[in-house]
N, CA, C and O atoms as a Tripos MOL2 file, in Angstrom:
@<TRIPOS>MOLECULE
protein
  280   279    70     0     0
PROTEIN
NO_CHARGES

@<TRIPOS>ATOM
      1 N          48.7500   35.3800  -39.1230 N.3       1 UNK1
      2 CA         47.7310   35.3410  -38.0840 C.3       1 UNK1
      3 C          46.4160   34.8830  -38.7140 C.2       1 UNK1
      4 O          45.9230   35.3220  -39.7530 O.2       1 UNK1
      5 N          45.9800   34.0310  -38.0020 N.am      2 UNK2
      6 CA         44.4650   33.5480  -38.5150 C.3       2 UNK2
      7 C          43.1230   34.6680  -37.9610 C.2       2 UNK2
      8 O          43.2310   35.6870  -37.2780 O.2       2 UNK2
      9 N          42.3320   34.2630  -38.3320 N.am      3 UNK3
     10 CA         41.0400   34.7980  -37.9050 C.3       3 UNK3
     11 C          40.4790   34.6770  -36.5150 C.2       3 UNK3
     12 O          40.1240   33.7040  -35.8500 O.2       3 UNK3
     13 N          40.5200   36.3950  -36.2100 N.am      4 UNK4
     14 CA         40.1050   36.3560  -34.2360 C.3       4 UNK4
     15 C          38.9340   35.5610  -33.7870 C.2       4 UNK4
     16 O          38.0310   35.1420  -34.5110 O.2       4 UNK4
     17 N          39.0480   35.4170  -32.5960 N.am      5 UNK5
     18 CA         37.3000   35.3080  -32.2420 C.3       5 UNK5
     19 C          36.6990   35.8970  -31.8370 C.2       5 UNK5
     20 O          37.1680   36.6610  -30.9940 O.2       5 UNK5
     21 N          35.1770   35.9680  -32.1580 N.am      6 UNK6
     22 CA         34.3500   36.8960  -32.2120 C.3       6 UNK6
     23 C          34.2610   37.7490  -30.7860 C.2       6 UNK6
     24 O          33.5150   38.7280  -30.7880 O.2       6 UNK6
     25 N          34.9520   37.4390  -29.6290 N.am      7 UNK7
     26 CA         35.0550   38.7060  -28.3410 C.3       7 UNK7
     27 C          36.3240   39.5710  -28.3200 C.2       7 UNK7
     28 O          36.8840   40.1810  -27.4090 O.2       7 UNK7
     29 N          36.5180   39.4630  -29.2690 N.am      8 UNK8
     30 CA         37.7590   40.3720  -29.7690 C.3       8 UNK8
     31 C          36.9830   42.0990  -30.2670 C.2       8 UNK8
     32 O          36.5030   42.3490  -31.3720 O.2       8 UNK8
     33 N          37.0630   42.9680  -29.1930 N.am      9 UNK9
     34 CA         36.4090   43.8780  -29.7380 C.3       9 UNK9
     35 C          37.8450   45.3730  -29.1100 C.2       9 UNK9
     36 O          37.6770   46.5800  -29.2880 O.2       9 UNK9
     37 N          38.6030   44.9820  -28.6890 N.am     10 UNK10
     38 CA         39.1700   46.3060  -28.1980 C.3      10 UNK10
     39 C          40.9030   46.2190  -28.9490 C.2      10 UNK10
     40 O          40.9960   45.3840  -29.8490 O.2      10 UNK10
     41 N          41.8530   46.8050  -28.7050 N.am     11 UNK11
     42 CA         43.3160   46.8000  -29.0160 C.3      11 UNK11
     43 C          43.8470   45.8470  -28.3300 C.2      11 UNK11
     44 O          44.5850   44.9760  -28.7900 O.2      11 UNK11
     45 N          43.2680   46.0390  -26.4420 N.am     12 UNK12
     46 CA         43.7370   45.1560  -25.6260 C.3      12 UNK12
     47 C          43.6620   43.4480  -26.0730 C.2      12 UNK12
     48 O          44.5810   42.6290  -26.1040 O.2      12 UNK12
     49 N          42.0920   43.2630  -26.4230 N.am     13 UNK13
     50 CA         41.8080   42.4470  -26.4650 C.3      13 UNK13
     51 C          42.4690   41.6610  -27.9080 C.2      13 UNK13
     52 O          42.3260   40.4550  -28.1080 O.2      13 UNK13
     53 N          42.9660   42.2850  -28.5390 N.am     14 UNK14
     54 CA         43.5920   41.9820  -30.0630 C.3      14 UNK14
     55 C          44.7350   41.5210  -29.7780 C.2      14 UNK14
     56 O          45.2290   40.5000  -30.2570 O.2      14 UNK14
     57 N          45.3110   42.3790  -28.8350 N.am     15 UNK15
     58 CA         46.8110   41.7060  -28.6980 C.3      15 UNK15
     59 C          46.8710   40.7310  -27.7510 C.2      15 UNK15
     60 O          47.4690   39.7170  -28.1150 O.2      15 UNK15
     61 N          46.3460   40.7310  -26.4270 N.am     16 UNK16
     62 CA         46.3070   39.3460  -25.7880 C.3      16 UNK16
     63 C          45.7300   38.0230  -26.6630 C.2      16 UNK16
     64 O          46.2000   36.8850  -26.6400 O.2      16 UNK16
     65 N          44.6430   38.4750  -27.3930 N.am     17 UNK17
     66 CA         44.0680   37.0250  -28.2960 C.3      17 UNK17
     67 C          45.6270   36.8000  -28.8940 C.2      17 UNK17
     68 O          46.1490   35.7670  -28.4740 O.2      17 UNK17
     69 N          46.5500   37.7070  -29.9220 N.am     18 UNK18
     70 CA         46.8720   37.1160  -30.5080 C.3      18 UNK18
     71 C          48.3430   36.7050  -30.7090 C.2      18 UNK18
     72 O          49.0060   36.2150  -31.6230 O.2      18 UNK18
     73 N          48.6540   37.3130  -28.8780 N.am     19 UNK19
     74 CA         49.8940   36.7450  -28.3980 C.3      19 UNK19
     75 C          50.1180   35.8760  -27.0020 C.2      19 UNK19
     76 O          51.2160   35.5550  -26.5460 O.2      19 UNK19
     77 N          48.8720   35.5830  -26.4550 N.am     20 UNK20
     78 CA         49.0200   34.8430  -25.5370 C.3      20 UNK20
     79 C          47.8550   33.9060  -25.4030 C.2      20 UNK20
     80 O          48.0530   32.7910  -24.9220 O.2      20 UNK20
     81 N          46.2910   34.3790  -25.9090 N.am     21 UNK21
     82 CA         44.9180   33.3960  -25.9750 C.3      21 UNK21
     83 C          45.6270   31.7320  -26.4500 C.2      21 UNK21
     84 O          46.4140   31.4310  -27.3480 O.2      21 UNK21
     85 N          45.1960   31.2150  -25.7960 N.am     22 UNK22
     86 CA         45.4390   29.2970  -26.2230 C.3      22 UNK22
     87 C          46.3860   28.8570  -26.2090 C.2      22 UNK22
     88 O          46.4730   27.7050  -26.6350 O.2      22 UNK22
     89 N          47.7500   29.6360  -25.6440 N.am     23 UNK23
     90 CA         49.0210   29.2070  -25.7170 C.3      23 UNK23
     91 C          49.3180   28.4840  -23.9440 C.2      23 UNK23
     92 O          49.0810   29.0100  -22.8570 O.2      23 UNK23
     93 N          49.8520   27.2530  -24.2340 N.am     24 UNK24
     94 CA         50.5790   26.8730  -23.0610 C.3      24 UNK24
     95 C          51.1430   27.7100  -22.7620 C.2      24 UNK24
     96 O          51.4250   28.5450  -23.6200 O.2      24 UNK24
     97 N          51.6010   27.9000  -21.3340 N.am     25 UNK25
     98 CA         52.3460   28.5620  -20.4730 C.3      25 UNK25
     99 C          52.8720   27.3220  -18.8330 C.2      25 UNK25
    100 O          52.0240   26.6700  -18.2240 O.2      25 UNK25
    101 N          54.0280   27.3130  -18.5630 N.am     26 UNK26
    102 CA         54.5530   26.8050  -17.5090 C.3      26 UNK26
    103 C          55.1740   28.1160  -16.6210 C.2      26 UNK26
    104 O          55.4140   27.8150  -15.4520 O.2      26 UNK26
    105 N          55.4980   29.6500  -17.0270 N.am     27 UNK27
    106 CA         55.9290   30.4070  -15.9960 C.3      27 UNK27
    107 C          55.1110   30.6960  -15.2170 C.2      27 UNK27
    108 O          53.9430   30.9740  -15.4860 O.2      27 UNK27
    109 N          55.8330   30.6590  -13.6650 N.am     28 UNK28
    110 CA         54.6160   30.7120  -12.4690 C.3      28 UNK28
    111 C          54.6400   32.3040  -12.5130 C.2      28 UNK28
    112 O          53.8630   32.9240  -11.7880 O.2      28 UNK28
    113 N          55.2890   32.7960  -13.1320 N.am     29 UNK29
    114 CA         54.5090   34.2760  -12.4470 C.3      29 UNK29
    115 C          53.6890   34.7010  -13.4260 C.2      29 UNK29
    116 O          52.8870   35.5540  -13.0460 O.2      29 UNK29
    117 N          53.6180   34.3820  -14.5980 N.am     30 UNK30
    118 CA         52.4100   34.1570  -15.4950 C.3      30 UNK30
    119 C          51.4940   33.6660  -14.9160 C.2      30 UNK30
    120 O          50.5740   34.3590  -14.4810 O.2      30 UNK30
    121 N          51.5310   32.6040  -14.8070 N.am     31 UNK31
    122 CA         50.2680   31.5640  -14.3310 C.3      31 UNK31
    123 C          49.9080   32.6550  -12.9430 C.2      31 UNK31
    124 O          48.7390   33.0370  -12.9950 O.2      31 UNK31
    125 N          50.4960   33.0720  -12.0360 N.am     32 UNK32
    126 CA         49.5400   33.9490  -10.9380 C.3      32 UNK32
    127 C          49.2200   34.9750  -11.6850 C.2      32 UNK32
    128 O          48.0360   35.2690  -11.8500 O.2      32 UNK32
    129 N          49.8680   35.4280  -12.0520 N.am     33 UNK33
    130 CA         48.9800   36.9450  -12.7220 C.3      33 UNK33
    131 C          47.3930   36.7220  -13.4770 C.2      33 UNK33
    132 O          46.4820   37.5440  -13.3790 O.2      33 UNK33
    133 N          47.2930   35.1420  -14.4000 N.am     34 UNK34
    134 CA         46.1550   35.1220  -14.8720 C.3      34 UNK34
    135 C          45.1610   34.6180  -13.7010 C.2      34 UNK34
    136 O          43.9480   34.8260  -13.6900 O.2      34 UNK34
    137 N          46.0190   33.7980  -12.5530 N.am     35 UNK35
    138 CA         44.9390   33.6550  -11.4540 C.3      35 UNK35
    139 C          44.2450   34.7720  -11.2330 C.2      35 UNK35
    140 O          43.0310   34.8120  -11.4340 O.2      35 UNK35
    141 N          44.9370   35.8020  -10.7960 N.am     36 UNK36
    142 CA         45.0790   37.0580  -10.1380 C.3      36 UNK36
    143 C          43.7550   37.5530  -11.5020 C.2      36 UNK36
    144 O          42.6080   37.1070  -11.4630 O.2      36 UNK36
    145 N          44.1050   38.2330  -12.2750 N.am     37 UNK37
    146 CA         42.9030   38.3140  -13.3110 C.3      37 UNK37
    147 C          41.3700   37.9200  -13.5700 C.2      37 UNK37
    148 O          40.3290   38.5600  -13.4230 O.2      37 UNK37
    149 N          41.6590   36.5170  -14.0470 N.am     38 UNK38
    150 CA         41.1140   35.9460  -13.6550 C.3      38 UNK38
    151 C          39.3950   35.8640  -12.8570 C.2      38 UNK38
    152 O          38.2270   35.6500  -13.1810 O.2      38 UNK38
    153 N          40.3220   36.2370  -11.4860 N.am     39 UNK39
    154 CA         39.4190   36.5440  -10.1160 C.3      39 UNK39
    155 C          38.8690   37.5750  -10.2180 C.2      39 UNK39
    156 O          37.6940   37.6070   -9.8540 O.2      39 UNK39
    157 N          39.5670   38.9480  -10.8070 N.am     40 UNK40
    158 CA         39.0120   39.7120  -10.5360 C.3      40 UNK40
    159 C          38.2440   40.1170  -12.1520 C.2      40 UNK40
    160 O          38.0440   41.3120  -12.3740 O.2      40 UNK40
    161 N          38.0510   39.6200  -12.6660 N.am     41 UNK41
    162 CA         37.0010   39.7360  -14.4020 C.3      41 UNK41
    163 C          35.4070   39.2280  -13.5380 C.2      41 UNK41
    164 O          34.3380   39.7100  -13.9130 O.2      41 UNK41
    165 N          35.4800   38.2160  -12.3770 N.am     42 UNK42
    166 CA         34.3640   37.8770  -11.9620 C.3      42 UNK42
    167 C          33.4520   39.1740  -11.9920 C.2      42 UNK42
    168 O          33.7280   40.2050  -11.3790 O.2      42 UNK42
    169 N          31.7600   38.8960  -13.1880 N.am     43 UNK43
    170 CA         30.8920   40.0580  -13.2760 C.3      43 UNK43
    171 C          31.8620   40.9370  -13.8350 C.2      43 UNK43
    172 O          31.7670   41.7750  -12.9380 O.2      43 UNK43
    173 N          32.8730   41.5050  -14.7340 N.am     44 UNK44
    174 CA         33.2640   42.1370  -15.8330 C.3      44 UNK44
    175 C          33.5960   41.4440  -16.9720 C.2      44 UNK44
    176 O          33.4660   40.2420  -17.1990 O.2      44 UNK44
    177 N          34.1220   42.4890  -17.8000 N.am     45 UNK45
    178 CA         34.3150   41.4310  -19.2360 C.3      45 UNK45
    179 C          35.8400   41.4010  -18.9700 C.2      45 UNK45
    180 O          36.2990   41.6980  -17.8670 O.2      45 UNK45
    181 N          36.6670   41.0000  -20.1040 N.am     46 UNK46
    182 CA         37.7020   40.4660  -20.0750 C.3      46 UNK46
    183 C          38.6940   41.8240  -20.5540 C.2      46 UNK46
    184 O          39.7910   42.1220  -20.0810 O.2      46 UNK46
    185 N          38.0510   42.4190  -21.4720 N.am     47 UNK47
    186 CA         38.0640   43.5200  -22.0310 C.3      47 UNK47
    187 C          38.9600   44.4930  -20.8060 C.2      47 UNK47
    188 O          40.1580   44.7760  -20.7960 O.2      47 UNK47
    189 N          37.6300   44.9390  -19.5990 N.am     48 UNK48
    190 CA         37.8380   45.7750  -18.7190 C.3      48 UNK48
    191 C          39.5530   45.6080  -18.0520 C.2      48 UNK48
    192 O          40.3970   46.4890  -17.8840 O.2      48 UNK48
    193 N          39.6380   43.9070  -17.7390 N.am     49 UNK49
    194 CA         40.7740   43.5840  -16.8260 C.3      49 UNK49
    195 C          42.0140   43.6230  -17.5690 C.2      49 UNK49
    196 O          43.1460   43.7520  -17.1040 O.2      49 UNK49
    197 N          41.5800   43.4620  -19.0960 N.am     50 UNK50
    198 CA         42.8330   44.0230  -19.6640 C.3      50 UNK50
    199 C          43.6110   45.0200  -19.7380 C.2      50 UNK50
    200 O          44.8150   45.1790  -19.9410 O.2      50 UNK50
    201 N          42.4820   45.8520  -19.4850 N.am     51 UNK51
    202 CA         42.4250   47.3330  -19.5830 C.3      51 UNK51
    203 C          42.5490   48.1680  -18.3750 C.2      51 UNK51
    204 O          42.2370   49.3530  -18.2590 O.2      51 UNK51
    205 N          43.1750   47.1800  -17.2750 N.am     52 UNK52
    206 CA         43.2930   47.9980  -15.9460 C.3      52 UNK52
    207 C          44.6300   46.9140  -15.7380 C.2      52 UNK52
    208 O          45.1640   47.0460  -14.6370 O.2      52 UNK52
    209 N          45.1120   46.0920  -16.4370 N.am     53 UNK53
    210 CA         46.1930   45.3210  -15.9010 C.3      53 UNK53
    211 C          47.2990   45.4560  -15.7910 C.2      53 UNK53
    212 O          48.0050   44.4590  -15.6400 O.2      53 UNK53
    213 N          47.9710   47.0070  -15.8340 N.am     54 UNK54
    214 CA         48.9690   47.7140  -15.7470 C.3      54 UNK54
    215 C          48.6040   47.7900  -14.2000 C.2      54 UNK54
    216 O          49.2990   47.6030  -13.2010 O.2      54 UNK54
    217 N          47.8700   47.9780  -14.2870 N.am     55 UNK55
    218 CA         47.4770   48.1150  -12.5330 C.3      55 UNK55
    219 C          47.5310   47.6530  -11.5690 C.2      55 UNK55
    220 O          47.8830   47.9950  -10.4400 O.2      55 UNK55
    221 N          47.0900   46.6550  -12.1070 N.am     56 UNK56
    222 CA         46.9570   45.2610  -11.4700 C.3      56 UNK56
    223 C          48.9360   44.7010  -11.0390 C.2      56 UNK56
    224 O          49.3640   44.4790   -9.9060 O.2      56 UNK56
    225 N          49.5500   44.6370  -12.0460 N.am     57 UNK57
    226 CA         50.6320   44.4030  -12.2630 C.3      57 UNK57
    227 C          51.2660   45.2520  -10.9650 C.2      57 UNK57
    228 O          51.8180   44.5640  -10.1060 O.2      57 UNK57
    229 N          51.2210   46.7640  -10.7580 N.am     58 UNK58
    230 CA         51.7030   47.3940   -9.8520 C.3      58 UNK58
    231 C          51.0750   47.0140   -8.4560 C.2      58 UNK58
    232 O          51.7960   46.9440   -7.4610 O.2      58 UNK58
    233 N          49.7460   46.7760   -8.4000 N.am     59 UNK59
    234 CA         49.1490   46.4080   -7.2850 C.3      59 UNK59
    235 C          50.0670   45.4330   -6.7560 C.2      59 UNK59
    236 O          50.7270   45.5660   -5.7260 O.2      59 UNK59
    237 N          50.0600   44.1780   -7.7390 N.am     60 UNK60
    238 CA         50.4810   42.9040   -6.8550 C.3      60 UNK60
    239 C          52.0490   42.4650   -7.4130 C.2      60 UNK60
    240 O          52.4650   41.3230   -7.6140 O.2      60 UNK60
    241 N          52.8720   43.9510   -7.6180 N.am     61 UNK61
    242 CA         54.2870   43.6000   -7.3590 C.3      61 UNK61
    243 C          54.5380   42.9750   -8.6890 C.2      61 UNK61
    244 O          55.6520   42.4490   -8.6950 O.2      61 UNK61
    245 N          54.2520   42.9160   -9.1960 N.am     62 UNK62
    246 CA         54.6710   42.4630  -11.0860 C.3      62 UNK62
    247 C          54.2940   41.0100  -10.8660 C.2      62 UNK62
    248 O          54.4990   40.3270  -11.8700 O.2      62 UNK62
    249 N          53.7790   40.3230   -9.7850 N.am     63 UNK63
    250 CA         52.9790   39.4100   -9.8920 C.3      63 UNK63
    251 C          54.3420   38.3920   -9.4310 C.2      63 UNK63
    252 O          54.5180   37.2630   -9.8900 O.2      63 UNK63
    253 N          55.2110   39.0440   -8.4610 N.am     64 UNK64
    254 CA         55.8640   38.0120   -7.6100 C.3      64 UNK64
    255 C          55.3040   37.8300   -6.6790 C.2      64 UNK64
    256 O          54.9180   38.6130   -5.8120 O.2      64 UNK64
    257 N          55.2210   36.8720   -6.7720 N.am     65 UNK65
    258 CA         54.7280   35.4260   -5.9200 C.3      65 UNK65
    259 C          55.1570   35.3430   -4.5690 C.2      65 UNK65
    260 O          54.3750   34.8390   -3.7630 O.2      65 UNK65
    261 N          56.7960   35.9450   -3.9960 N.am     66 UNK66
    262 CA         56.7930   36.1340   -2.9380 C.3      66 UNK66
    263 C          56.9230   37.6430   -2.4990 C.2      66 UNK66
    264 O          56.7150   38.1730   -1.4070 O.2      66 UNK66
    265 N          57.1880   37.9720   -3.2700 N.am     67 UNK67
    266 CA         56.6040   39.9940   -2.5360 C.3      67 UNK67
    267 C          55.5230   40.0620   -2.1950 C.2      67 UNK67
    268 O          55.3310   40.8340   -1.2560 O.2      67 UNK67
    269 N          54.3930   39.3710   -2.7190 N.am     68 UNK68
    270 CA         52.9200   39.6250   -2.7610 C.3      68 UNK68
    271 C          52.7380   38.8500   -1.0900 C.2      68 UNK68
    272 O          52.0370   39.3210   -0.1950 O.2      68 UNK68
    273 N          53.4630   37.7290   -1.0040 N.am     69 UNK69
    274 CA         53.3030   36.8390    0.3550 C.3      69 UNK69
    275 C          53.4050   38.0500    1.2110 C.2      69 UNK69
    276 O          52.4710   38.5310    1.8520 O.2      69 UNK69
    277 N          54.9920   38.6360    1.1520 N.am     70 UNK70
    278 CA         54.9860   39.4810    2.3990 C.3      70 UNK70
    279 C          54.3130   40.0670    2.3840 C.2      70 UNK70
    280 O          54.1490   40.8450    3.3240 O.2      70 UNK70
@<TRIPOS>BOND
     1     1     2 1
     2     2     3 1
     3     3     4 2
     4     3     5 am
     5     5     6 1
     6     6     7 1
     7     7     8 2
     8     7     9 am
     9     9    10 1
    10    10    11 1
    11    11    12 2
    12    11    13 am
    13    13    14 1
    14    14    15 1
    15    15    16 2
    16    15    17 am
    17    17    18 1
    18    18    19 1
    19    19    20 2
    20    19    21 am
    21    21    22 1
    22    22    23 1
    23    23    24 2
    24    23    25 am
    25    25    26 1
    26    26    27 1
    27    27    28 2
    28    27    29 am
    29    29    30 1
    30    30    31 1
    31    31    32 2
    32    31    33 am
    33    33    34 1
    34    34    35 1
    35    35    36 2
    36    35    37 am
    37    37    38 1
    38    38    39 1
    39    39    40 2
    40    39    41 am
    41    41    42 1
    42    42    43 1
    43    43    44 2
    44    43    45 am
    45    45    46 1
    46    46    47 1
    47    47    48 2
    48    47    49 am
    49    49    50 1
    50    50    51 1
    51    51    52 2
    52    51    53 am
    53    53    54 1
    54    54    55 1
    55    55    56 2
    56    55    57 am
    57    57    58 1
    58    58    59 1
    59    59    60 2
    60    59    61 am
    61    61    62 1
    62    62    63 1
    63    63    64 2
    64    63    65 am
    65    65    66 1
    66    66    67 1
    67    67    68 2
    68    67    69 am
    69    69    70 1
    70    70    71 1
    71    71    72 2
    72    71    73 am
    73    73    74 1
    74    74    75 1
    75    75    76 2
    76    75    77 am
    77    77    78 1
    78    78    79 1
    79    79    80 2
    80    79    81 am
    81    81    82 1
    82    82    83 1
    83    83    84 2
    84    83    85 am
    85    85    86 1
    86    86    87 1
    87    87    88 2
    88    87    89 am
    89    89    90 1
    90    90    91 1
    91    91    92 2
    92    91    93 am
    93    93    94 1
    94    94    95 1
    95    95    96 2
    96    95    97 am
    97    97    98 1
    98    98    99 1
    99    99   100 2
   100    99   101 am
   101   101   102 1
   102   102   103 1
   103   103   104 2
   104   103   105 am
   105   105   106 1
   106   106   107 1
   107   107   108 2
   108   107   109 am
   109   109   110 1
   110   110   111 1
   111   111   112 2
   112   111   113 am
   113   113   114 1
   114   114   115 1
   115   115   116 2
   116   115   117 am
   117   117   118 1
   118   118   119 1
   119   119   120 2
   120   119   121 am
   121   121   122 1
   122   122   123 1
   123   123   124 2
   124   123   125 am
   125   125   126 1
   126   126   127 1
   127   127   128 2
   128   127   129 am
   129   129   130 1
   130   130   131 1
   131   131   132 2
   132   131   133 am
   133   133   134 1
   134   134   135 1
   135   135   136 2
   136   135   137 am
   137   137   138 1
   138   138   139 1
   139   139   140 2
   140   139   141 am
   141   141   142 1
   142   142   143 1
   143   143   144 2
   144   143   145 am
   145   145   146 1
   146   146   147 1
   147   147   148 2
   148   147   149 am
   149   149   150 1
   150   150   151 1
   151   151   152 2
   152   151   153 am
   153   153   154 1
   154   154   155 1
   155   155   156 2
   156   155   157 am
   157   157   158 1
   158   158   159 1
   159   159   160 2
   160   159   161 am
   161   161   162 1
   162   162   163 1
   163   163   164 2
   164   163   165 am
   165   165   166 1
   166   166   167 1
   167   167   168 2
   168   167   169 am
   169   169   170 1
   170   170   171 1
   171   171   172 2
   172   171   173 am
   173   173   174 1
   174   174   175 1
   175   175   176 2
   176   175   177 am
   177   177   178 1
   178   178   179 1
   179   179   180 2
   180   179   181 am
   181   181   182 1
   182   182   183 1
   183   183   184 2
   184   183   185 am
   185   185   186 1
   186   186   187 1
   187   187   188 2
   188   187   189 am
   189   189   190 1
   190   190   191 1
   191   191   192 2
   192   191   193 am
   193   193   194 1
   194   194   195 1
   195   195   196 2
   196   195   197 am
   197   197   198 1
   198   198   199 1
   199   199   200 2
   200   199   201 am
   201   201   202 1
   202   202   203 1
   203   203   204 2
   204   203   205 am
   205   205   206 1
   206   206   207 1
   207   207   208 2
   208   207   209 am
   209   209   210 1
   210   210   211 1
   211   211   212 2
   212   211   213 am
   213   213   214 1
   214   214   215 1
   215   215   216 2
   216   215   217 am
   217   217   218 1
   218   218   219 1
   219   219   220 2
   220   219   221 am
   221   221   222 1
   222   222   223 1
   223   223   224 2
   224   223   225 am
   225   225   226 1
   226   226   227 1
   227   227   228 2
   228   227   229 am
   229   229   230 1
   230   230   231 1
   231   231   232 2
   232   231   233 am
   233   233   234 1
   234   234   235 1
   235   235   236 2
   236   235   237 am
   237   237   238 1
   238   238   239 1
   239   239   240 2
   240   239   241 am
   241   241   242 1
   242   242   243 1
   243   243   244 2
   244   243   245 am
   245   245   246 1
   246   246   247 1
   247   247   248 2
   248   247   249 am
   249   249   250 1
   250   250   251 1
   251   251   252 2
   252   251   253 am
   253   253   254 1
   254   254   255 1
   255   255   256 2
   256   255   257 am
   257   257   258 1
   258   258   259 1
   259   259   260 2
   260   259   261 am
   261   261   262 1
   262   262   263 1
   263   263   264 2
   264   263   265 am
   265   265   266 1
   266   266   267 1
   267   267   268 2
   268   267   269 am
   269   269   270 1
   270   270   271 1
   271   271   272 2
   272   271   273 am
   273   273   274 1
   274   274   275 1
   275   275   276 2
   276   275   277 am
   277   277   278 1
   278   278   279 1
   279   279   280 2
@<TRIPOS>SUBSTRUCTURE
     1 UNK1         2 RESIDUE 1 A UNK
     2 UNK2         6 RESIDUE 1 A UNK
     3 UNK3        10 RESIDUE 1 A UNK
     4 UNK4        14 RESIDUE 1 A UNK
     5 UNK5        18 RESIDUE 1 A UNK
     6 UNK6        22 RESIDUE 1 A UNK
     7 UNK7        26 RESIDUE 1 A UNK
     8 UNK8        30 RESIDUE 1 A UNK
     9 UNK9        34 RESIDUE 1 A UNK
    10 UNK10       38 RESIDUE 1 A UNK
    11 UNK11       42 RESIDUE 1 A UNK
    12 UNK12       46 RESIDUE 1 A UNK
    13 UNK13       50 RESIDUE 1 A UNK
    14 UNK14       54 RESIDUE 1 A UNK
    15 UNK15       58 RESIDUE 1 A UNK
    16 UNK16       62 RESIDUE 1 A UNK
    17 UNK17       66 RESIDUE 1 A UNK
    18 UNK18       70 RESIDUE 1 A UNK
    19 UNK19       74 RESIDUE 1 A UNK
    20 UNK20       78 RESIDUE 1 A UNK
    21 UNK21       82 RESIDUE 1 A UNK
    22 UNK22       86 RESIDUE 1 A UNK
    23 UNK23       90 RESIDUE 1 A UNK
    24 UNK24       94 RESIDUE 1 A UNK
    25 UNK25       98 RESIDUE 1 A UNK
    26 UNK26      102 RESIDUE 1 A UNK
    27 UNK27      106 RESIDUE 1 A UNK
    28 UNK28      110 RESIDUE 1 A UNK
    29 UNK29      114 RESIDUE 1 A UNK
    30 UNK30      118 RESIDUE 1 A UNK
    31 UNK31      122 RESIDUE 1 A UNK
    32 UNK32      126 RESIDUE 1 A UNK
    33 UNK33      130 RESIDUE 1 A UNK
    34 UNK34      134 RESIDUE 1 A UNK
    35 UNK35      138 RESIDUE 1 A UNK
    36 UNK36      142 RESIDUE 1 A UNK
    37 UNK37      146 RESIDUE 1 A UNK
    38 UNK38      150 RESIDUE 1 A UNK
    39 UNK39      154 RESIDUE 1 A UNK
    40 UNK40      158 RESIDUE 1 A UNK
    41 UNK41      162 RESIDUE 1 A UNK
    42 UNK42      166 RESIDUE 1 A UNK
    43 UNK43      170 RESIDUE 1 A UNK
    44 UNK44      174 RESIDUE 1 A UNK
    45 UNK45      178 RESIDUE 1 A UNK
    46 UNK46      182 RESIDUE 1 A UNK
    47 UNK47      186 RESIDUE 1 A UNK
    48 UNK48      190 RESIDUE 1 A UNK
    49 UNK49      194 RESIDUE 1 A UNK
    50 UNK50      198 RESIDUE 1 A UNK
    51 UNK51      202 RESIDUE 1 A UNK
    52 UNK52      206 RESIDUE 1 A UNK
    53 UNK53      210 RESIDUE 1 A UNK
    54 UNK54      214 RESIDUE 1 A UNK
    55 UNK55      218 RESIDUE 1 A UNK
    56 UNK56      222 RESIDUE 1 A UNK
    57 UNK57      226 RESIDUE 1 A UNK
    58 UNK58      230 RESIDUE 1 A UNK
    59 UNK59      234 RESIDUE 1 A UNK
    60 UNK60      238 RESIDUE 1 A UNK
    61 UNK61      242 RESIDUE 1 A UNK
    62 UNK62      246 RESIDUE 1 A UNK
    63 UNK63      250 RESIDUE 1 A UNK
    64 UNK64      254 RESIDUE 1 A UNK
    65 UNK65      258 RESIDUE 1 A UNK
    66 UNK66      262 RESIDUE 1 A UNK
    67 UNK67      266 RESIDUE 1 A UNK
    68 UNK68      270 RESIDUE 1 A UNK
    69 UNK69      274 RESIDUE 1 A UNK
    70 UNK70      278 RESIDUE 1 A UNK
């Protein structure tokens, strides 16, 4: 592992930098979940949404795409 970047301040934030930050992704239920995120970090840090995204995950159905429709 190389050297974090400097908004790397929590556990959360350690392990998303340094298993998913800058990596392509093509799965769509990935790709909604970071929409989903995303949206809601608007006016928080990144930190916080990491740190509630168990939540998030249950909120919006593990982030299927059509459960969430219905």
């Amino acid at each position: 592992m190389g050297e974090r970047c400097n908004w790397v301040r929590t556990d959360a934030d350690a392990h998303y930098h340094d298993t998913e930050w800058g990596r392509p992704s093509h799965d769509e239920r990935y790709l909604f979940e970071m929409l989903i995120l995303e949206g809601a970090q608007a006016g928080l840090s990144w930190s916080t949404i990491l740190n509630k995204r168990e939540g998030y995950r249950a909120a919006f159905a593990n982030f299927e795409v059509d459960e969430v429709a219905r």
